[in-house]
Structure formats: structure tokens, C-alpha cells
N, C-alpha and C positions, 0 to 999 in steps of 0.2 A: 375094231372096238367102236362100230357105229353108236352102239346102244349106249356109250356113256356122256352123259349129259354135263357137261364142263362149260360153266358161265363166270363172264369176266367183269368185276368193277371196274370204271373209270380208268383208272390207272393202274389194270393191272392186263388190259387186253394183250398189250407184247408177248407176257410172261404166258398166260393162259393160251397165246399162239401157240407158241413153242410144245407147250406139252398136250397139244391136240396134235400137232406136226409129227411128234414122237410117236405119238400112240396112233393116229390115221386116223381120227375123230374130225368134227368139227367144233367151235364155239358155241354155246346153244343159242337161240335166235331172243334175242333180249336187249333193251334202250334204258340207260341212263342218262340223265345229264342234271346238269348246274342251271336254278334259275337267277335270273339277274343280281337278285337282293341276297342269295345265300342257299336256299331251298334244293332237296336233294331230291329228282323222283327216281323212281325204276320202275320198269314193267316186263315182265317174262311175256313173250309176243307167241308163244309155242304151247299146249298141252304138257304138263309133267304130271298128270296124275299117276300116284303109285309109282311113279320114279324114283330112281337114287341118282340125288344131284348135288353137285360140284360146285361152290362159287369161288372162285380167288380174287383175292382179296388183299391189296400190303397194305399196314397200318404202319407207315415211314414219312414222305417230307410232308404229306396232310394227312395228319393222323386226326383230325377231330374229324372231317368230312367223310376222308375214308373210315373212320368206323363206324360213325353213321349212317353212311352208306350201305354198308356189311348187316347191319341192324336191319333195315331196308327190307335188304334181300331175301334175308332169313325168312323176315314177314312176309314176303311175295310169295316164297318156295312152299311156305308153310299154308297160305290160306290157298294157294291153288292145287295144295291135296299132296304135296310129293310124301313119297315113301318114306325118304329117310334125306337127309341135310347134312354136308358135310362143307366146313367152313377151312379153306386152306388158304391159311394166314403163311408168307412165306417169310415179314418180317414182320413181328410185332410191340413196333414202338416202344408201347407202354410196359411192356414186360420189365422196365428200369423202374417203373413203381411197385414192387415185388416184397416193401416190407416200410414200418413207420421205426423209423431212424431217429425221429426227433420230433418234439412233442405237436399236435395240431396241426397234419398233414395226410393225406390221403391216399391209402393204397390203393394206388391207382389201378394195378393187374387186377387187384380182385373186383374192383368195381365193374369195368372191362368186362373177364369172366362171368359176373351174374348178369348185367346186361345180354351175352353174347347168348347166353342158358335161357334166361325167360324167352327173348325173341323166339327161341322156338329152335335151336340148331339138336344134332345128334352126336357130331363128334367133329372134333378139329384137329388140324396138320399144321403144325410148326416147324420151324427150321433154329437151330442154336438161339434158344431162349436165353436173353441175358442172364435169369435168376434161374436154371430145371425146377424149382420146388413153384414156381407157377403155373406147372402143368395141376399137383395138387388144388389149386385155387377151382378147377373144374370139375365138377360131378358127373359130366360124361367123357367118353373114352380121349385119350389125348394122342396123338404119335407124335413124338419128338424127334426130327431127322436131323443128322449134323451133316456140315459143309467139310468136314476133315475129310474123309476120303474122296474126295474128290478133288480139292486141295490138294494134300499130299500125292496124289497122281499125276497131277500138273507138273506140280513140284521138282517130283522125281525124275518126268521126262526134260526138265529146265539142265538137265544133268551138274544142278547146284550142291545136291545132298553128295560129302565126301565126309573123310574123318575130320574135316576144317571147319566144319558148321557146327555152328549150336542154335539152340532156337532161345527166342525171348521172349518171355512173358514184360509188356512193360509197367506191369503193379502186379502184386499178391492174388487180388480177383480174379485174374489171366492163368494163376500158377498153373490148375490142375488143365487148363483146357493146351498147354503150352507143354505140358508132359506129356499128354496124350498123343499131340504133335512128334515129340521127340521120341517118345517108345515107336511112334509109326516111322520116322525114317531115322533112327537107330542115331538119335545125336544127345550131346550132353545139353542141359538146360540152365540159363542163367534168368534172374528174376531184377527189373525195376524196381525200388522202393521209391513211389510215387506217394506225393499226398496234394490235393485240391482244396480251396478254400471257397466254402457256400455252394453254389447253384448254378457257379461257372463251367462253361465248358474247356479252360484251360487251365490247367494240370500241369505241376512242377516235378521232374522227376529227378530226385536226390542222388541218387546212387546207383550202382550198378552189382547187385551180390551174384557171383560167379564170376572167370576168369573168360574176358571176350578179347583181349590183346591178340591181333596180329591172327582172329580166326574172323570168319566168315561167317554173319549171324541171319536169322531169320526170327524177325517177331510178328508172332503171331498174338489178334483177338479177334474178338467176336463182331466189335463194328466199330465205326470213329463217324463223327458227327464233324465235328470242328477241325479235324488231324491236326489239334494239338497236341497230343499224347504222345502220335504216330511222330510228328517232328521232334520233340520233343528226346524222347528215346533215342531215334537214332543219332543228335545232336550230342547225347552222353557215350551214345556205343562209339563213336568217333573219338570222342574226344578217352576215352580209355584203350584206343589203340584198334578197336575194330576194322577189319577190311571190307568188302564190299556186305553193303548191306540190304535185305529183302522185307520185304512183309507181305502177309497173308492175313485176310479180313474174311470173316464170315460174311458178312455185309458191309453194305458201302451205303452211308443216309449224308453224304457230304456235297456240300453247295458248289456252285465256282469257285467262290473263296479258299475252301478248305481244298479244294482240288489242283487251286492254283501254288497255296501255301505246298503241300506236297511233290510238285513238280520241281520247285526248289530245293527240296531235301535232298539230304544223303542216299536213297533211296536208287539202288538201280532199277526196281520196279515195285510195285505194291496189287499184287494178285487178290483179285475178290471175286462176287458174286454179282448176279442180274437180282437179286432178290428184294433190291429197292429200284424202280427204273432210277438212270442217272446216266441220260443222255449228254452232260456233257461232259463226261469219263471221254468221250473219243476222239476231244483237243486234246488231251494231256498223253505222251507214249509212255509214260511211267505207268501207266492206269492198265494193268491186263482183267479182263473179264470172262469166266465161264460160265456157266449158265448152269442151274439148280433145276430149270427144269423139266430133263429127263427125270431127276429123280423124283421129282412130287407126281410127274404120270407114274414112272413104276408103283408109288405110293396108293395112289388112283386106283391103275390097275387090279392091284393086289388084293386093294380092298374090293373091289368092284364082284371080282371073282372069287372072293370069300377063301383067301390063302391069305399063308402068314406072311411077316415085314423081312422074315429072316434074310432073302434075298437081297435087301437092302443093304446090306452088310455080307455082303460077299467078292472078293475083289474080283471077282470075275464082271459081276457088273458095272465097276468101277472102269473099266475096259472098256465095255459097250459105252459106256452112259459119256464116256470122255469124246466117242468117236462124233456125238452128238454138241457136246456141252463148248463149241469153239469159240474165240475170243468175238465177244460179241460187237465190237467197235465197228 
């Protein structure tokens, strides 16, 4: 797959290794950097005329530079003539501003969104958007990849999934993504009634609806910033008789602190993604990691070759894509 043209922002060179490593590609030949006072440049140092180009991109622990960045790019790709621009975003931040909840605030996804469209892109790649109706926010094509089957394949070789497990959603927002979990490895579902006050990242959870006494749970979301939620939870699944407890993150956008607060929990591991880097996931042994980016090359590839995503969603690649995807510590 020499001919496909895969370029990395700042902070996303790791991930963009990886699914050039996948595919036998290289990086494309391109410089960014930071200037003293704040200033973002980039430069494509290669030909892409009439190419179809790739840039990855996480809008996660610097989400203003990094999408500024991204904007950058777009512009670069776009005035040195490429064919066609494909923006794969593997976490995106702002996708938590997804709707105006209360009065004189700003949806932030959609702003995002037409910034991401003027610049000049053609289509973007996501990974478990906090809100799915902000792939609508966009007028060109969107693919929305989820971190569950690959998750769940972990999971399953952890040889943790028995009739003893249930999975956790820890609030109502989780429910459906925490079912989808439990239809995949055939377990019953129990739900958090969580509620938060203002703008905080720490979250009180109330209750526990469903019977977790004396089984063995696994809660699953989509991401945790603070793993207040994450402690949180399993501090209630214990205290209502729970036995060993797991979690499963679509993404990981968590600091020291929040990595450190985790490594104290109830938690005998908490399984995620490379989808935000988070180098120092690899002091903490609670912290497992696989890696998402075979599947945004398959995604790459697919598209590249003008076939459909269905393979994406086939457990047989789920196979392959794990033999790749190893803990990245």
C-alpha cells in the first residue's frame, strides 16, 4: 500500500505509526511544530497533487491546538491540489458539546463541524463519538467506527466473560452502549443512576439498578477524563456486594492524577484504547491498552480501494486486527 498518503499531527505521529506499520505504508514526508508564543505552522515537504490524503489527527489533552492544527492541514492538503482529504479524528474531544442544554452556551461539535467543512476536508473517521447524532452535524460523508469489537475480543480472551459477569453501564447515557457490550458477550446488564452538579468533572453515583451481589462486573463507557465516574462506580458496585471488578473505556483522555486516583480503585484492570496518546498509562499495571490502529488502516485501506466498511464488522478481522492491536505499555 505504498501509494497511500497517511500524515501525522503533533500528537498523533505514534498512532499514525502504527497504521502505516499495519498496512506497509510510510508517514508522508511533512513538519509541524509549536512556535514560542503559541503559533501553529505546517508544511507537506512532498507533491500530493491529485492525491487522496490521509491526516490523523486526536482532538483530546490539547484540543484547541490540536484542532487548529487539523484546520492547518486541511489548508495545506487543499491549496497544494490533493484529490480528495480525509480527516481521521480517532478521539474527538468536543463531540461532549453535541447540544445546548441550557440557555447561552455554545454547541461546540457543530461549530467544530463547519470549521472542519469550510477548511476544505471531504470526509472524516471517527471512533465512538460521545453524542452519534454529531456525525449529522456534517455535510460530508462521516464513518463512525466503534472500539467494542475489539474490546470485547480482549475481553473474551481475559477468559473473565462466565455466567458471573454482568456489565455496567455507570449512568443512563452508558445504557445502550453497555447493552451492546452485554448482547456481545451474552451477560445480564446493570445501570448507575448517576447525577453531576454544573461543569464538574466529578459525578456522584446514587444507586445501583440491577442485582451485582456476589457476581463479577464489568463497566463499561466511552471515556473518563477525571476517573471520577470510573471510582466512583466501582466504590458502589462493592459496597453492594460486587466481586472482582473490570472496566472497559473506549478512550482514555486521563492525566496522572486521574491515572493515579484509578490505580487505587477497586479495579483489577481497566482496559482501553491508544486513541488519545497517554504515555503514562505505563506506570500504572491496572492500565491495559490495545491499540485502534489497525482498525483506522483497515478503514484507510477500504476506502482507499473503493470497497465497502462491511469488513469492519466482521469477527474474523477482529482476529487479525487483535494479532496486531498488543498492549501497548
Amino acid at each position: 500500500m505504498a501509494d497511500i498518503k497517511i500524515y501525522a499531527g503533533r500528537t498523533a505521529k505514534e498512532f499514525a505509526g502504527r497504521m502505516c506499520t499495519y498496512l506497509g505504508a510510510r508517514i508522508g514526508d511533512a513538519d509541524s511544530f509549536k512556535f514560542s508564543e503559541g503559533n501553529i505552522f505546517v508544511r507537506v515537504n512532498e507533491s500530493i497533487r491529485d492525491k487522496d490524503v490521509y491526516i490523523v489527527m486526536h482532538i483530546g489533552r490539547e484540543p484547541n491546538d490540536e484542532f487548529v492544527e487539523l484546520l492547518f492541514w486541511i489548508d495545506a492538503f487543499k491549496r497544494a491540489s490533493a484529490n480528495s482529504i480525509t480527516a481521521i479524528i480517532p478521539y474527538f474531544g468536543y463531540a461532549k458539546g453535541d447540544k445546548k442544554d441550557e440557555p447561552r452556551v455554545s454547541i461546540r461539535a457543530r461549530v467544530c463541524a463547519d470549521c472542519i467543512e469550510v477548511a476544505g476536508v471531504d470526509r472524516v473517521i471517527f471512533m465512538d463519538l460521545h453524542s452519534p447524532q454529531v456525525q449529522g452535524f456534517f455535510k460530508v460523508p462521516v464513518d463512525h467506527l466503534y472500539a467494542q469489537p475489539l474490546l470485547a475480543e480482549y475481553i473474551r480472551r481475559q477468559k473473565i466473560v462466565t455466567p458471573n459477569l454482568t456489565v455496567v453501564s455507570p449512568d443512563s447515557g452508558s445504557a445502550k452502549r453497555a447493552r451492546h457490550m452485554a448482547d456481545e458477550l451474552g451477560c445480564p446488564v446493570a445501570i448507575g443512576d448517576k447525577t453531576r452538579y454544573g461543569h464538574t468533572e466529578d459525578a456522584k453515583v446514587l444507586e445501583i439498578i440491577g442485582d451485582v451481589s456476589g457476581r463479577d462486573c464489568l463497566v463499561v463507557d466511552d471515556f473518563s477524563i477525571s476517573a471520577g465516574t470510573m471510582v466512583e462506580i466501582a466504590s458502589v458496585l462493592r459496597a453492594h456486594g460486587a466481586g472482582k471488578i473490570y472496566g472497559a473505556l473506549a478512550h482514555n483522555s486521563m492525566n496522572e492524577v486521574a491515572l493515579a486516583r484509578l490505580q487505587e480503585s477497586e479495579y483489577e484492570w481497566v482496559l482501553t484504547t491508544d486513541t488519545v496518546p497517554c504515555p503514562e498509562a505505563a506506570n500504572y499495571d491496572k492500565m491495559r491498552i490495545v491499540s485502534a490502529a489497525p482498525m483506522f488502516a483497515e478503514a484507510v485501506r477500504l476506502l482507499h480501494e473503493r470497497a465497502p466498511m462491511s469488513w469492519l464488522f466482521d469477527p474474523r478481522f477482529n482476529h487479525k486486527m487483535l494479532a496486531y492491536s498488543v498492549n501497548m505499555k
